[in-house]
VEXBA-90950 format. One record per residue (C-alpha): x, y, z; chain. Coordinates in pm, 1 decimal, always signed. Layout:
N
X, Y, Z, A $
...
***
This chain:
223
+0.0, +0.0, +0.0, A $
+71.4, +392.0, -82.8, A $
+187.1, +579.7, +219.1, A $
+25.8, +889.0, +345.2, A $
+345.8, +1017.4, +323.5, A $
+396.5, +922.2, -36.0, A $
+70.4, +1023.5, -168.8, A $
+107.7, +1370.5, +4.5, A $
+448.6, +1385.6, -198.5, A $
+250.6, +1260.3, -552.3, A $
-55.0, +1546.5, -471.5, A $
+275.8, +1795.4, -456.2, A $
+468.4, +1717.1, -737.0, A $
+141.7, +1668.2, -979.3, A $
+3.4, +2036.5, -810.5, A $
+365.7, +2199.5, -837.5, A $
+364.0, +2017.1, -1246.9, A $
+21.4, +2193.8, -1293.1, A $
+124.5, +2525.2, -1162.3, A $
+511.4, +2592.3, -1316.2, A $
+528.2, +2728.7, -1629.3, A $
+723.2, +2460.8, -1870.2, A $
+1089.5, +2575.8, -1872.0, A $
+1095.7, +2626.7, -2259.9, A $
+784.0, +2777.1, -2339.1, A $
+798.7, +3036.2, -2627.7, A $
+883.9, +3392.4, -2430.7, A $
+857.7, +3722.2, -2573.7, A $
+1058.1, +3936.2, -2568.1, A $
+1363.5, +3762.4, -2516.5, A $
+1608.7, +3856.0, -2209.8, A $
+1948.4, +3981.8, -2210.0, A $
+2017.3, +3636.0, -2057.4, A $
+1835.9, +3456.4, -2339.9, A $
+1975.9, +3562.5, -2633.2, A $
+2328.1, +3516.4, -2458.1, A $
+2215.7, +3122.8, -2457.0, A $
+2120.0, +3151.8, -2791.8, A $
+2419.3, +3309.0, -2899.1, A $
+2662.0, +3017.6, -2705.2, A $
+2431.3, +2781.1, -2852.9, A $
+2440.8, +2854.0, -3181.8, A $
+2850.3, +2925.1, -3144.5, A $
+2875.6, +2561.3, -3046.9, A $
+2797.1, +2441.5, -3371.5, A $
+2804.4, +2054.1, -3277.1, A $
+2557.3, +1839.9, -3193.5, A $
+2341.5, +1996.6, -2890.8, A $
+2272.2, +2277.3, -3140.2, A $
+2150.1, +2035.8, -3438.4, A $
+1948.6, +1842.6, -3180.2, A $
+1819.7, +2186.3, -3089.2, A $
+1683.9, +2202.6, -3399.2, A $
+1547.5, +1903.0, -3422.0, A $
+1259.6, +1994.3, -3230.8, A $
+1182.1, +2275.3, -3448.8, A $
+1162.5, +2078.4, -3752.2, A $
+896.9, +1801.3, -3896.0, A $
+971.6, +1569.1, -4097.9, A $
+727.7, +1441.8, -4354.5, A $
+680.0, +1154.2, -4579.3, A $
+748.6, +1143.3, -4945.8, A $
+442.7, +1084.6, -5144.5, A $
+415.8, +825.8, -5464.2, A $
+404.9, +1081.4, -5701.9, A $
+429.6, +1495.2, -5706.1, A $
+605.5, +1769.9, -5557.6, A $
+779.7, +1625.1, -5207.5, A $
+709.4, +1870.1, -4922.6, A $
+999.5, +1704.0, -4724.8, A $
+1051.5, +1933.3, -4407.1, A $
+848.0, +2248.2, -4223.6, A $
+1048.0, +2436.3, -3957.9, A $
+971.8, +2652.6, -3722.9, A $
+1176.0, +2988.9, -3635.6, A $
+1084.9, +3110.6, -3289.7, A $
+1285.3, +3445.9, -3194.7, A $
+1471.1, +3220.5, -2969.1, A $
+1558.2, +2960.8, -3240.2, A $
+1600.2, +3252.4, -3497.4, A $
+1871.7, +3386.8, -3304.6, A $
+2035.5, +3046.9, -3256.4, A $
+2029.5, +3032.2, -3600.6, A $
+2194.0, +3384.8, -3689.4, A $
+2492.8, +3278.3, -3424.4, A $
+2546.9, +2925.3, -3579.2, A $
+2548.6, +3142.1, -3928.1, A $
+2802.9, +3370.0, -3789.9, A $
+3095.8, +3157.3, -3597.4, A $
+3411.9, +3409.9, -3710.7, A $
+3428.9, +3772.6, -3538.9, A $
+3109.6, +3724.6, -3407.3, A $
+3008.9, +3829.7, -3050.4, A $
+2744.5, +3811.4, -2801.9, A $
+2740.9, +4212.9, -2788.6, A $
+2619.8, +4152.4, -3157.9, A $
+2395.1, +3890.8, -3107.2, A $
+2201.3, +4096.9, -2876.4, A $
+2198.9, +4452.3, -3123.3, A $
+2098.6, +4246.5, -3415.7, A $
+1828.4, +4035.9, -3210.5, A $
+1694.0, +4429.4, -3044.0, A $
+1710.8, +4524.3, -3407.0, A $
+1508.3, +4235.8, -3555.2, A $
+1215.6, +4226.3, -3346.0, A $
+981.1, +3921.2, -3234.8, A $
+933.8, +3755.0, -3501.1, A $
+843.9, +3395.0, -3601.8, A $
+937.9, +3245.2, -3946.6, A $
+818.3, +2890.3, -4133.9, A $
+1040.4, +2752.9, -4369.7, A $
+847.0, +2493.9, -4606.0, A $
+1100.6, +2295.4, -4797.9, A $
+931.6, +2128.7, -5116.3, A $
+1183.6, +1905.6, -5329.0, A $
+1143.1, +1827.3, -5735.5, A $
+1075.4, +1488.5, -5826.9, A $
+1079.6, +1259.0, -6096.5, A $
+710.3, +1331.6, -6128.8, A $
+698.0, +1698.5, -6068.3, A $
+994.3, +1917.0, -6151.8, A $
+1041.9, +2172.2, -6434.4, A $
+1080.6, +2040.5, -6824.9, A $
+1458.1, +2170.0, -6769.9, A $
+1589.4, +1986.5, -6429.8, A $
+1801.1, +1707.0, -6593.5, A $
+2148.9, +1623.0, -6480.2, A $
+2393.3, +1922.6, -6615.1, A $
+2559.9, +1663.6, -6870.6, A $
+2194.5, +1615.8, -7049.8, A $
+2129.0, +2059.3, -7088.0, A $
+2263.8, +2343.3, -7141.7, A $
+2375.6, +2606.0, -6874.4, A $
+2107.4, +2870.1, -6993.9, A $
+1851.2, +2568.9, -6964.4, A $
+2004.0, +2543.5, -6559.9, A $
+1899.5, +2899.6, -6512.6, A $
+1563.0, +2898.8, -6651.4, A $
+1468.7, +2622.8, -6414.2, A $
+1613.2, +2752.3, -6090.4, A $
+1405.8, +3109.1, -6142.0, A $
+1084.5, +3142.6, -5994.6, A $
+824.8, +3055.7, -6229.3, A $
+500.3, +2920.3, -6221.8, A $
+571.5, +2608.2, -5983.8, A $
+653.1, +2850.4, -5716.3, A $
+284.3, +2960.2, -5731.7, A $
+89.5, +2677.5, -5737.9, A $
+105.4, +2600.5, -5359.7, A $
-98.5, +2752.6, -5115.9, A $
+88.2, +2787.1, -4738.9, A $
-60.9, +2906.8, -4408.4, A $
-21.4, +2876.3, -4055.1, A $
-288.8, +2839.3, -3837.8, A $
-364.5, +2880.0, -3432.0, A $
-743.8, +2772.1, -3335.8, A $
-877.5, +2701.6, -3662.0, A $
-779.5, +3088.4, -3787.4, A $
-533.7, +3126.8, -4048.3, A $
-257.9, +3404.9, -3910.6, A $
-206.1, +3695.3, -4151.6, A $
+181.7, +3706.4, -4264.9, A $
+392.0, +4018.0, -4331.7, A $
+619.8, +3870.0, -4578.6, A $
+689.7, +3554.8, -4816.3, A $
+970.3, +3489.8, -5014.0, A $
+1086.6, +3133.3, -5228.0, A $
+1450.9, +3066.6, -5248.1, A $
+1561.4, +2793.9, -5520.4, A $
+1801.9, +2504.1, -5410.0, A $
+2059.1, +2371.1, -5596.8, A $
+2289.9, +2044.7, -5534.5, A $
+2617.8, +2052.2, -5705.6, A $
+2818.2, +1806.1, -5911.0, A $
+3100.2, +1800.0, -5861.0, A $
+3245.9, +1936.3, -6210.5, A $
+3196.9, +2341.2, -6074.8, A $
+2824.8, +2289.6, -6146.2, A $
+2503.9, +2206.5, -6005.8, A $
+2118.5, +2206.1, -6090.9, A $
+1798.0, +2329.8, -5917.2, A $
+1687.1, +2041.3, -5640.4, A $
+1356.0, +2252.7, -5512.4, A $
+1334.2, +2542.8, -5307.1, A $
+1169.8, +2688.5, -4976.1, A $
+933.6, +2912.8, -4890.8, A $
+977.3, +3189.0, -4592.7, A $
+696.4, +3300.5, -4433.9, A $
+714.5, +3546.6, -4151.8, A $
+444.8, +3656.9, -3846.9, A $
+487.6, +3922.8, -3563.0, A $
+526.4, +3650.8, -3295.0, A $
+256.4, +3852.0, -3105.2, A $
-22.7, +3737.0, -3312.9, A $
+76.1, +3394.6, -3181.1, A $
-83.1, +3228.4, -2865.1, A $
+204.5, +3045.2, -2698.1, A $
-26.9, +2832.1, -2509.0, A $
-148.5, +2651.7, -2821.4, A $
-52.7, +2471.8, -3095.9, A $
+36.6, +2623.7, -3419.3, A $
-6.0, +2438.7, -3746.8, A $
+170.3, +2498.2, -4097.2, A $
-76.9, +2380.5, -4355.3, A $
+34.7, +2327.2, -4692.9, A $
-206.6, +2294.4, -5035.0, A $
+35.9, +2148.2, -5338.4, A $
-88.1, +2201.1, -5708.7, A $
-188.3, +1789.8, -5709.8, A $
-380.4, +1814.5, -5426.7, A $
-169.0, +1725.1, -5163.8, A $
-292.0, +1843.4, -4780.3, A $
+33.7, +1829.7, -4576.4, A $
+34.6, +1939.8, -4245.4, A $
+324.0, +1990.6, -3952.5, A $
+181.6, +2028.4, -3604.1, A $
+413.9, +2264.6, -3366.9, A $
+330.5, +2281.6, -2980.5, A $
+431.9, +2622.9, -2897.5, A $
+474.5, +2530.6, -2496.0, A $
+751.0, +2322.6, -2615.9, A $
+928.1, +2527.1, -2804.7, A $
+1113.9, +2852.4, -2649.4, A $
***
């Protein structure tokens, strides 16, 4: 049998669980303090920081045929200024990393990374020994399959309003001083206030083939 001692111990710890605020729940604005542990963080560059990251990223499944949406991430100001220090390991201080984060704002970013396949990609992404090098650059500009997909995120069944999207094309090289377009991403950015960091946050994604993918994000995990 239970103690009384014991179960007064269990009624503590589940009362104390109930009433702490998680340790890496999504805070805004960031402390002095905070983006000093992002900056370290990101400065490490080894494998804390990638598993970091890990929990910021989904991972999807390939489908049998059309455009791969292979990855959504999620950028909170926290992990955004991870991110800037890993970018930035030479000459780079914390004094910096705390300017440039004041300077940025809150924000919170989605990066949707869709990948060309065999059964979706432009008429010129062959391997650079079957084109031309004017044929590479028509198919890494943005053109029409850029347009095709619808993106959103969403908090309580209300899509949030964005104040910016951009695509940028990706390219894997060959070897030879060359390379060819592999996909590309698409940035989407939010003023992290319209979030509520008490609920989840879902990236929805529409492709042209009619593809519904989706990437759940709990926000009171994230920081």
């Amino acid at each position: 049998m239970i103690s009384q001692r014991t179960q007064r111990i269990v009624t503590f710890l589940a009362v104390f669980l109930l009433l702490t605020p998680p340790a890496f729940a999504l805070q805004l604005p960031l402390s002095s303090e905070a983006v000093r542990e992002a900056y370290f963080l990101g400065q490490r560059s080894d494998e804390k920081t990638a598993l970091f990251f890990e929990a910021y990223r989904r991972h999807l499944r390939a489908p049998k045929s059309g455009p791969f949406v292979s990855m959504v991430e999620l950028f909170t100001p926290y992990a955004e200024a991870v991110d800037v220090s890993r970018k930035h390991t030479v000459g780079y201080s914390a004094q910096q990393a705390e300017q440039e984060y004041r300077g940025r704002g809150n924000s919170v970013r989605i990066a949707v990374h869709v990948q060309y396949t065999p059964t979706y990609r432009p008429a010129t992404v062959y391997p650079p020994s079957q084109q031309s090098g004017s044929e590479v650059q028509r198919a890494s500009a943005p053109g029409k399959f850029w347009k095709g997909f619808q993106i959103r995120l969403c908090q309580a069944g209300k899509t949030l309003e964005s104040r910016s999207l951009r695509y940028e094309g990706t390219r894997v090289g060959t070897g030879r001083g060359s390379s060819w377009p592999t996909g590309f991403i698409a940035w989407l950015e939010y003023d992290a206030e319209v979030l509520d960091s008490s609920d989840d946050a879902t990236a929805e994604v529409d492709t042209p083939d009619g593809q519904h993918v989706v990437a759940n994000f709990d926000l009171i995990k994230l920081r």
